[in-house]
N, C-alpha and C positions, 0 to 999 in steps of 0.2 A: 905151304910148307909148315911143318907142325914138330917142336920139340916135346917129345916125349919124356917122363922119368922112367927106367927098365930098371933091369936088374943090379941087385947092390949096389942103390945107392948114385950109377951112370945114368948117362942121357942117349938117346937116340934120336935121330932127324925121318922124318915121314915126308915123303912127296905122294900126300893121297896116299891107295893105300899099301905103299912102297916102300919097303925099308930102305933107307939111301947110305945109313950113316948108323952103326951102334955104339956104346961102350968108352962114350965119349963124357969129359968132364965139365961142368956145369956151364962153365965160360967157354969154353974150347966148341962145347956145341954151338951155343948163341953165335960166338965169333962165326962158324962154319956157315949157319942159314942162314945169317943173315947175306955175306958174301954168295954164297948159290945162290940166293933170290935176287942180287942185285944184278949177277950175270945172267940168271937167266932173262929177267926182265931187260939189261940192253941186247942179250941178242933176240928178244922175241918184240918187245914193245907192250906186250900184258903186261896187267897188272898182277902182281904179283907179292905175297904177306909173309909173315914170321908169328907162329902162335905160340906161346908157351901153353902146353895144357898139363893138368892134372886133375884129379879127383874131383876136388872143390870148386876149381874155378880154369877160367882162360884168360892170358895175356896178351893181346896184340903186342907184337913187340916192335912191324917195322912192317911199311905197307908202301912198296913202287909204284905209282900208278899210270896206267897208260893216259897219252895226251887228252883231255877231254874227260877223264874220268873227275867225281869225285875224290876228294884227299882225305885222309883219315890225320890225325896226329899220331905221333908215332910214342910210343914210350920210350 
């Protein structure tokens, strides 16, 4: 799951390459993906992330992992 910065200045949430979510405020988004990826990962058991992207750079923000996976730290 991937937050986006769009138009003036809002955010939008990406499931691949799926718009799920636009027009959202900076916290409002993070708050959103991160909770979708927490559900979707208990009802699937994948592992499942939170990106912040932009121009410059990318931010893992929050990574579920399925049992047995690797763990990331989360920011």
């Amino acid at each position: 799951m991937t937050i986006k910065e769009s138009s003036h200045g809002l955010w939008c949430i990406r499931g691949g390459k799926a718009l799920l979510y636009d027009q959202l405020r900076f916290a409002q988004a993070i708050r959103l993906a991160r909770g979708l990826a927490r559900e979707e990962h208990a009802s699937s058991g994948r592992t499942v992330s939170v990106e912040l992207t932009c121009a410059e750079f990318t931010i893992a923000l929050v990574q579920y992992a399925a049992p047995g996976a690797p763990r990331r730290i989360a920011a």
